[in-house]
Backbone as CSV, one residue per row, in Angstrom:
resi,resn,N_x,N_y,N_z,CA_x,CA_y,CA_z,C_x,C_y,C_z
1,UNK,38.838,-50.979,-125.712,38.823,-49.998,-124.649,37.373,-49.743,-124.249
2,UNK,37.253,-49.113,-123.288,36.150,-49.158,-122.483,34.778,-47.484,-123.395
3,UNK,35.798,-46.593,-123.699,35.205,-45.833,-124.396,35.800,-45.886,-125.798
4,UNK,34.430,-45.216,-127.321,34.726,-45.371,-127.970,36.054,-44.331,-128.975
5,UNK,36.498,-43.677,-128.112,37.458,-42.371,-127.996,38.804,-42.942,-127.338
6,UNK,38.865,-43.737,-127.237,40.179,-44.059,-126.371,40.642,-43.360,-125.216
7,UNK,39.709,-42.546,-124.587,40.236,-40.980,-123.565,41.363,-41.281,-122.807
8,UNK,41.066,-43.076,-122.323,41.891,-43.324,-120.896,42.649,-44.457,-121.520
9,UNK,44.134,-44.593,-121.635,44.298,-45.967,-121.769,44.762,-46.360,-120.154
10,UNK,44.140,-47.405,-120.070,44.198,-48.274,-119.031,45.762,-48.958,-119.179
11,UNK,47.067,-48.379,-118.348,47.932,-49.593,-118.513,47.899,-51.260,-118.101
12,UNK,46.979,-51.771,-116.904,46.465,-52.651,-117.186,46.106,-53.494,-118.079
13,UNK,45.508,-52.833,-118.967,44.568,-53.716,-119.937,45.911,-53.680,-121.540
14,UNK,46.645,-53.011,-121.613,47.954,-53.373,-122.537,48.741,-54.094,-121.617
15,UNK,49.074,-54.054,-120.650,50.103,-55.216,-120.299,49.960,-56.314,-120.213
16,UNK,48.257,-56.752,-120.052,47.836,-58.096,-120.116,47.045,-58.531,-121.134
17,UNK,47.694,-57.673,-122.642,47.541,-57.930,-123.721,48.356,-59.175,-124.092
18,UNK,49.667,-59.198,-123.229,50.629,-60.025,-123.578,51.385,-60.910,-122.009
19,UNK,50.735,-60.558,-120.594,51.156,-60.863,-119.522,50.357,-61.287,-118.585
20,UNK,50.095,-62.581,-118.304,48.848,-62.598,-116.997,49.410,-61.833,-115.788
21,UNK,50.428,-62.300,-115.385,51.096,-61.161,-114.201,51.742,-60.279,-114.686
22,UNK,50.958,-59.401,-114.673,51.372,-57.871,-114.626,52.903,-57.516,-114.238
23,UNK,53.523,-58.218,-112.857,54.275,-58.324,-112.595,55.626,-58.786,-113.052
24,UNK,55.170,-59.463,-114.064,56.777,-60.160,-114.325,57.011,-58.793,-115.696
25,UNK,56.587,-58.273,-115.726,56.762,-56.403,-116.450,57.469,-55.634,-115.598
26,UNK,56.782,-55.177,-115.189,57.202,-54.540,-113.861,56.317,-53.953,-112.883
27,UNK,56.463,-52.986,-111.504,55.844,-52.471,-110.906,55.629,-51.327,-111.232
28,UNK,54.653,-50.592,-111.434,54.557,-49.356,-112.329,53.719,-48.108,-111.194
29,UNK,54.737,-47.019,-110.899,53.927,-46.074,-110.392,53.857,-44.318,-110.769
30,UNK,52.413,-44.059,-111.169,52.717,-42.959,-112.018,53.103,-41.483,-111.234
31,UNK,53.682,-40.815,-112.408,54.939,-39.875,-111.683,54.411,-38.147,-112.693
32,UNK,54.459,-37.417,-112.125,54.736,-36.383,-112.704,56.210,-35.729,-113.358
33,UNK,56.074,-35.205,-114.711,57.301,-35.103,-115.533,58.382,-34.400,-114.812
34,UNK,58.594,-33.873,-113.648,59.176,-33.082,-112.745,60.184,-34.162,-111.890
35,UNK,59.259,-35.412,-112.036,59.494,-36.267,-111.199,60.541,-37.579,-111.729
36,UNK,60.776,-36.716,-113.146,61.858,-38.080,-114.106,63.261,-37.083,-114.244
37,UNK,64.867,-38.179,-114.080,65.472,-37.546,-114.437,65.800,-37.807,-115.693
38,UNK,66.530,-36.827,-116.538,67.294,-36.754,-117.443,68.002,-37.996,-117.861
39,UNK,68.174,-38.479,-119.155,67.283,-38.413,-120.254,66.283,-38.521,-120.827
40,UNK,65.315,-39.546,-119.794,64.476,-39.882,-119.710,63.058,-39.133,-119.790
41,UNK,63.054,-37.651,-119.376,62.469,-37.006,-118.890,62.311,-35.985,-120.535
42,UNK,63.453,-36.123,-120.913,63.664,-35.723,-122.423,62.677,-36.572,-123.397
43,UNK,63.144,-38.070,-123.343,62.493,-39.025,-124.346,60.858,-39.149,-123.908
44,UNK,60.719,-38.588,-122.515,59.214,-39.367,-122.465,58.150,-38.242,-122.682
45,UNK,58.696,-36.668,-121.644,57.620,-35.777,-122.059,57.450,-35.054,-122.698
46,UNK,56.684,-35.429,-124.498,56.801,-34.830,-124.986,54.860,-35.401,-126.165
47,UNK,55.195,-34.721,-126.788,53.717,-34.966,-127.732,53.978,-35.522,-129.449
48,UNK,55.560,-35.875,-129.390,55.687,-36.684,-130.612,55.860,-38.060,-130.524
49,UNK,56.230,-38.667,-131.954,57.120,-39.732,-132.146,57.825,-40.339,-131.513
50,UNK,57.985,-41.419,-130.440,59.013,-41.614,-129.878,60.583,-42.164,-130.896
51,UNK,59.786,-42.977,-131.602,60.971,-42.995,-132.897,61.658,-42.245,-133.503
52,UNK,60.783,-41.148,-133.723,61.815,-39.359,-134.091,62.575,-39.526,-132.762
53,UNK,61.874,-38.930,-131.788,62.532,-38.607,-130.567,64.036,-39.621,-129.887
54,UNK,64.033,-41.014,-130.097,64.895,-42.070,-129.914,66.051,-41.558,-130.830
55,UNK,65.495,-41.512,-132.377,66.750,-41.407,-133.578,67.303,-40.429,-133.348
56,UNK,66.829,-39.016,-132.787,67.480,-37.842,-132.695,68.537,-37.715,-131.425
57,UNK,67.822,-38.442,-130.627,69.141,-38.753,-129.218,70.108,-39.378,-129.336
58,UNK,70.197,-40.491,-129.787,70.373,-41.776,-130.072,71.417,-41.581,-131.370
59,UNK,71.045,-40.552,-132.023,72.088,-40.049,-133.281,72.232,-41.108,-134.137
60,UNK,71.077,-42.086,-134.262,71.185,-43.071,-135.765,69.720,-43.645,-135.426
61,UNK,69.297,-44.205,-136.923,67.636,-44.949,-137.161,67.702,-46.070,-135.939
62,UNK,66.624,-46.790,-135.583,66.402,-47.616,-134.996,65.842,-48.395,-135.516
63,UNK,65.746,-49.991,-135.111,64.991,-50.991,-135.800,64.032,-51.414,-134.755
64,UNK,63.258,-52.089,-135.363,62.421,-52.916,-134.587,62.426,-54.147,-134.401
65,UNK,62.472,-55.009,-133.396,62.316,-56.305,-133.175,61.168,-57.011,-132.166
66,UNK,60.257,-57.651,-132.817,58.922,-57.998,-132.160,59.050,-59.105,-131.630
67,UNK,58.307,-58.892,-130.383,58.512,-59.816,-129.548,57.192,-61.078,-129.535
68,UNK,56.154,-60.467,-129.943,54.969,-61.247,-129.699,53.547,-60.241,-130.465
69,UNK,53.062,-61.231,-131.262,51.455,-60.659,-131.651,50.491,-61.000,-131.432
70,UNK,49.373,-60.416,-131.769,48.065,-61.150,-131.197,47.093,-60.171,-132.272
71,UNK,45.871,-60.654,-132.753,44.912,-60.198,-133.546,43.713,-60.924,-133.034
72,UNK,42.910,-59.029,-132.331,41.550,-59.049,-131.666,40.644,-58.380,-132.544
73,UNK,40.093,-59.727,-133.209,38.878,-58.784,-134.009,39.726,-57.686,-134.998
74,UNK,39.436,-55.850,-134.484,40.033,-55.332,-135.687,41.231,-54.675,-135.098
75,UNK,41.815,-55.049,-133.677,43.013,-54.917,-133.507,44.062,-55.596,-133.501
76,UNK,45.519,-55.246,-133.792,46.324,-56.097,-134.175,47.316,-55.026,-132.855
77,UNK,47.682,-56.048,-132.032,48.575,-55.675,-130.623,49.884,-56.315,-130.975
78,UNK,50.961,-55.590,-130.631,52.607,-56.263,-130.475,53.160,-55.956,-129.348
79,UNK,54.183,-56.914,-129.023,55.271,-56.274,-127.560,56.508,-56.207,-128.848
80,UNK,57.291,-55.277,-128.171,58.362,-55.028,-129.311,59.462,-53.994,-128.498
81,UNK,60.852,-54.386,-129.498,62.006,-53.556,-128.700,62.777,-52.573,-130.055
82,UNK,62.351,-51.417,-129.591,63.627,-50.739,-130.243,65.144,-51.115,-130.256
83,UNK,65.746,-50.724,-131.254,67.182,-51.383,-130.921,68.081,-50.173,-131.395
84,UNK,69.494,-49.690,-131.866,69.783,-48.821,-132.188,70.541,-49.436,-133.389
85,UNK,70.564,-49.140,-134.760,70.780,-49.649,-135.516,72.560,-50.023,-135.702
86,UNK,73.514,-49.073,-135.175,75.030,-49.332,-134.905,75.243,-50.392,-134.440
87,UNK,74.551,-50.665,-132.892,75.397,-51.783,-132.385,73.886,-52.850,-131.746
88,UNK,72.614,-52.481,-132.076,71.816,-52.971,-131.576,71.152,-53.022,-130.238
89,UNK,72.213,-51.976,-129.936,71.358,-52.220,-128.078,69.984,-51.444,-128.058
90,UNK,69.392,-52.036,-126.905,67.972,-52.094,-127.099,67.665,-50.814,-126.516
91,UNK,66.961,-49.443,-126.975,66.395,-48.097,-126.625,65.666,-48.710,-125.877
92,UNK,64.103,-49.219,-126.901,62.680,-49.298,-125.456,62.221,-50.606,-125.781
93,UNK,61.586,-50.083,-124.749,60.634,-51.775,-124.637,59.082,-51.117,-124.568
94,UNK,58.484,-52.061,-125.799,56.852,-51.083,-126.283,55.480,-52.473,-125.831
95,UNK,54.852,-51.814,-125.764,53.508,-52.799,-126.085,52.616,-51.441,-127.020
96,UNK,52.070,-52.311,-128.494,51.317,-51.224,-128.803,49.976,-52.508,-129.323
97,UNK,48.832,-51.537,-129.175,47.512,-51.730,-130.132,47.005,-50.891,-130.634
98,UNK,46.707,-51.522,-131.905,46.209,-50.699,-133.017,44.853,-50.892,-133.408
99,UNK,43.943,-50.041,-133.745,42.808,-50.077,-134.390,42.588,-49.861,-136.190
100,UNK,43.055,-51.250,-136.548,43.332,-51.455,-138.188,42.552,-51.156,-138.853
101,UNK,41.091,-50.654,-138.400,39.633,-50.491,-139.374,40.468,-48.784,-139.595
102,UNK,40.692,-48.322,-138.973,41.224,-46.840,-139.480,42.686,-46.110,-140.090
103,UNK,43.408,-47.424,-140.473,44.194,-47.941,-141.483,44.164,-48.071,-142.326
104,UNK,44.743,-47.042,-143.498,44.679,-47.684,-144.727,45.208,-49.122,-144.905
105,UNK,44.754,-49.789,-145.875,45.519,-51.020,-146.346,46.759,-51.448,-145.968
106,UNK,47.580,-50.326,-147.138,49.156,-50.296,-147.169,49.721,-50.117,-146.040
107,UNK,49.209,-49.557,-145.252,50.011,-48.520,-144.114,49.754,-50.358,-142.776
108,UNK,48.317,-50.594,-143.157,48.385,-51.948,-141.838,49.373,-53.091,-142.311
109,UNK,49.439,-53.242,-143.589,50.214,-54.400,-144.267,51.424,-54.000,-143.680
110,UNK,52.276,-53.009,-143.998,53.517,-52.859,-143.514,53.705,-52.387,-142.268
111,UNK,52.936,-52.665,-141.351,53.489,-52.451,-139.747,52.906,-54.059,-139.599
112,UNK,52.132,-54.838,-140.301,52.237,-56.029,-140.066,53.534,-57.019,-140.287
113,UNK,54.054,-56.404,-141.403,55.210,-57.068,-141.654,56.004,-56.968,-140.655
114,UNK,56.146,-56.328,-139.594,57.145,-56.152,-138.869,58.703,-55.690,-138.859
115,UNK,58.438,-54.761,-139.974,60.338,-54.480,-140.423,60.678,-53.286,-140.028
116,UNK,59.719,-52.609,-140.015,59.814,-50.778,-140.085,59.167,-50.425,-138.420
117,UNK,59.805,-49.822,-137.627,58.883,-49.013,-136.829,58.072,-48.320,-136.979
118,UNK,56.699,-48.436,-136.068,55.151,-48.002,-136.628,55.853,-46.497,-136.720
119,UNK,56.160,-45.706,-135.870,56.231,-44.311,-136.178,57.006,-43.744,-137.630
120,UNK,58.100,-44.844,-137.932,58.435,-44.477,-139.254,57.372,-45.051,-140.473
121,UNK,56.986,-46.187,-140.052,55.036,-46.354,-141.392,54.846,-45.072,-141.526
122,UNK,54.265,-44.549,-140.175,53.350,-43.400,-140.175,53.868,-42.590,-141.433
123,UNK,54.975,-42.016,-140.892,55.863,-41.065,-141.337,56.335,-41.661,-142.555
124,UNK,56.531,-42.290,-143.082,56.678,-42.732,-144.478,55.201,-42.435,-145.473
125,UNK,54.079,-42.804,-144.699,52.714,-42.811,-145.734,52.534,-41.571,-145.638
126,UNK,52.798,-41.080,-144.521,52.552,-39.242,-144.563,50.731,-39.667,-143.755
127,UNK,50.753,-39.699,-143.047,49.567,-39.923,-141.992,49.292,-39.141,-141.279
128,UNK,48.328,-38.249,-141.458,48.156,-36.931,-140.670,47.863,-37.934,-139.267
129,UNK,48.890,-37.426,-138.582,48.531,-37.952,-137.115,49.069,-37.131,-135.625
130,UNK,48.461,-37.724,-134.578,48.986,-36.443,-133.409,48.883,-37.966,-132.260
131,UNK,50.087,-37.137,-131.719,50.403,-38.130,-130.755,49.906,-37.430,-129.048
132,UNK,49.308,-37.868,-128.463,48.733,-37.242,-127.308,50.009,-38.400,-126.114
133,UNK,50.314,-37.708,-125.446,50.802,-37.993,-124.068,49.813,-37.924,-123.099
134,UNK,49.648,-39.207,-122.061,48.456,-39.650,-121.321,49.226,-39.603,-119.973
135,UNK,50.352,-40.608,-119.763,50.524,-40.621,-117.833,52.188,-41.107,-118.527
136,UNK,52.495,-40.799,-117.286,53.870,-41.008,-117.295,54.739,-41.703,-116.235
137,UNK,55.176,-42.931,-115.980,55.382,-44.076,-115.057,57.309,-44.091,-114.757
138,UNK,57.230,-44.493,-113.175,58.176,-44.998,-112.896,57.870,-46.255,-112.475
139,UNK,59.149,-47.003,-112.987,58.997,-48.612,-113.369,59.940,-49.440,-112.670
140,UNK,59.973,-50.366,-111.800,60.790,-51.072,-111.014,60.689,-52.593,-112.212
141,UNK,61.693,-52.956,-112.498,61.878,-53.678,-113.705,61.467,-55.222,-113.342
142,UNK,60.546,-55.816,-113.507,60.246,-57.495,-113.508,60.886,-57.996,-114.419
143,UNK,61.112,-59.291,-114.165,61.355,-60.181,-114.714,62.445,-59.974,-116.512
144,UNK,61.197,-59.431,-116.767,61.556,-59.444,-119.080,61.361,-58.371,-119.084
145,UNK,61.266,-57.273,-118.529,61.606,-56.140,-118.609,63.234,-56.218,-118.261
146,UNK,63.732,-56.408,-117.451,65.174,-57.122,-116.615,66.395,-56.955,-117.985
147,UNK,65.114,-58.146,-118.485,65.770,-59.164,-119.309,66.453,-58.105,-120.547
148,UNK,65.426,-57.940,-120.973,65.276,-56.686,-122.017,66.293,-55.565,-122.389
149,UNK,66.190,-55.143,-121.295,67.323,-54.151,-120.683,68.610,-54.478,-120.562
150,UNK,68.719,-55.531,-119.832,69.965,-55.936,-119.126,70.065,-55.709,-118.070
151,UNK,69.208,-55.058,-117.212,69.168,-54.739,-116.186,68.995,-55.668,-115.034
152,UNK,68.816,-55.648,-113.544,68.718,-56.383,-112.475,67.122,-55.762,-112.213
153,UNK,66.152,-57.073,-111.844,64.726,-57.462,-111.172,65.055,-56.196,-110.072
154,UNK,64.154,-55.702,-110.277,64.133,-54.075,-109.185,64.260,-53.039,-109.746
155,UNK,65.066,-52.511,-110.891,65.903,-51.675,-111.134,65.037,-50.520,-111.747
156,UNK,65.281,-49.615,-111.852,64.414,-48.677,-112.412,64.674,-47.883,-114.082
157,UNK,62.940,-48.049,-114.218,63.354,-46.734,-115.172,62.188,-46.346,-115.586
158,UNK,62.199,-45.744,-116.895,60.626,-45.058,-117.078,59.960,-45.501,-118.064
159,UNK,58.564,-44.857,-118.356,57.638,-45.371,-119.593,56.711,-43.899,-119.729
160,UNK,55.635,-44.648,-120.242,54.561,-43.640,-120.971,53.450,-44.435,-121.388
161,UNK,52.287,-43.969,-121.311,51.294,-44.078,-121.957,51.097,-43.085,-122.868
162,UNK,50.324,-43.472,-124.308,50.496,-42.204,-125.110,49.456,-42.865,-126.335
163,UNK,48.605,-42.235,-126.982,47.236,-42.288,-127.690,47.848,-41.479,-129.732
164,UNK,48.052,-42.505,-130.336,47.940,-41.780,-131.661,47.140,-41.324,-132.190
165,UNK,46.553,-40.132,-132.535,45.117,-40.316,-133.547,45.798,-40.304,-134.920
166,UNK,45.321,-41.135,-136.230,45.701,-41.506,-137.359,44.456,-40.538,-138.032
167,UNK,44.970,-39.665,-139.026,43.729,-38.755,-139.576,42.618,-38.484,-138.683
168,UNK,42.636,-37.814,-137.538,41.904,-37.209,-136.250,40.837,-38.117,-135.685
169,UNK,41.211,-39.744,-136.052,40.438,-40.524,-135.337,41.245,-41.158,-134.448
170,UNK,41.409,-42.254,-133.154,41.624,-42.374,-132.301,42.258,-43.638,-132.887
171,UNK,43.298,-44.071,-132.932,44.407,-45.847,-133.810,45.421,-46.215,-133.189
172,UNK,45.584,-45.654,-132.452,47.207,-46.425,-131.745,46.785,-45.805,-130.289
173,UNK,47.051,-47.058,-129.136,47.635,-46.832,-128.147,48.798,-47.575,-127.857
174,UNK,49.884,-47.116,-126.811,51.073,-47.212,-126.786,51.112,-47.536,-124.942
175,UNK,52.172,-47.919,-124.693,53.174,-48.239,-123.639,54.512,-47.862,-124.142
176,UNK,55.095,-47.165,-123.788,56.453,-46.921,-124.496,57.832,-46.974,-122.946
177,UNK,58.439,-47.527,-122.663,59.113,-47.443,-121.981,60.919,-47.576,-122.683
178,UNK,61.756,-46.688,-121.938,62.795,-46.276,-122.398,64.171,-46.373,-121.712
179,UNK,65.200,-46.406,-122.037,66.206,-46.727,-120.886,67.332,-45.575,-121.877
């Protein structure tokens, strides 16, 4: 990121962590929380967990299934889909990067493994952490977003940008989008 605070995440610069066209994601235009309906508006504006927040709607755990990684230097970035653990259908569709130098060991090993959702790591190691809410997007669905979903190329729905601090330093930024 451009500062050493993370202040702004750029959705740009996470989507083409994993996308040269931006586009085949989707078209993304940001919205005020007034401006989302229900449920959506539930899951996105808020200052926690989206994984709490998913399991508690959603009324069962969720899993994770990763779509793609990449390791920059001391970040380790994923695209990844929530799923609902009953029948598997897919909650969200994430892009996250992490800043692993402010990771304990244990805690990077097992969100490397890929089994556990990062918000349940967190919450398993007991990680003093705070989740900041940044911008909040309406999303016309490309391509593998589409796909993802099940949805039809056009179709709408929402996301988030959103900043973890891990023990009051700055370790996770997020894309979180939700259906």
């Amino acid at each position: 990121m451009n500062s050493p605070d993370f202040a702004d995440i750029e959705l740009e610069i996470l989507i083409k962590l994993f996308f040269k066209d931006t586009n085949r994601l989707g078209l993304f235009k940001e919205v005020a929380t007034d401006d989302i309906p229900e449920p959506s508006r539930s899951l996105l504006g808020h200052d926690h967990h989206m994984t709490v927040t998913l399991e508690e709607h959603h009324g069962s755990s969720v899993d994770v299934q990763v779509l793609a990684t990449r390791i920059d230097g001391e970040h380790y970035s994923r695209k990844i889909l929530l799923t609902r653990k009953p029948d598997n259908k897919v909650v969200q569709y994430g892009i996250v990067r992490l800043n692993t130098s402010v990771l304990a060991d244990e805690v990077r090993q097992e969100i490397e493994a890929q089994q556990i959702p990062l918000g349940r790591v967190l919450i398993n190691h007991d990680v003093m952490r705070e989740v900041k809410l940044l911008s909040l997007f309406q999303i016309q669905c490309g391509v593998e977003l589409a796909e993802s979903f099940g949805f039809e190329v056009g179709d709408v729905c929402y996301g988030r940008t959103a900043l973890i601090y891990c023990d009051g330093s700055p370790a996770i930024e997020l894309l979180e989008i939700v259906i």
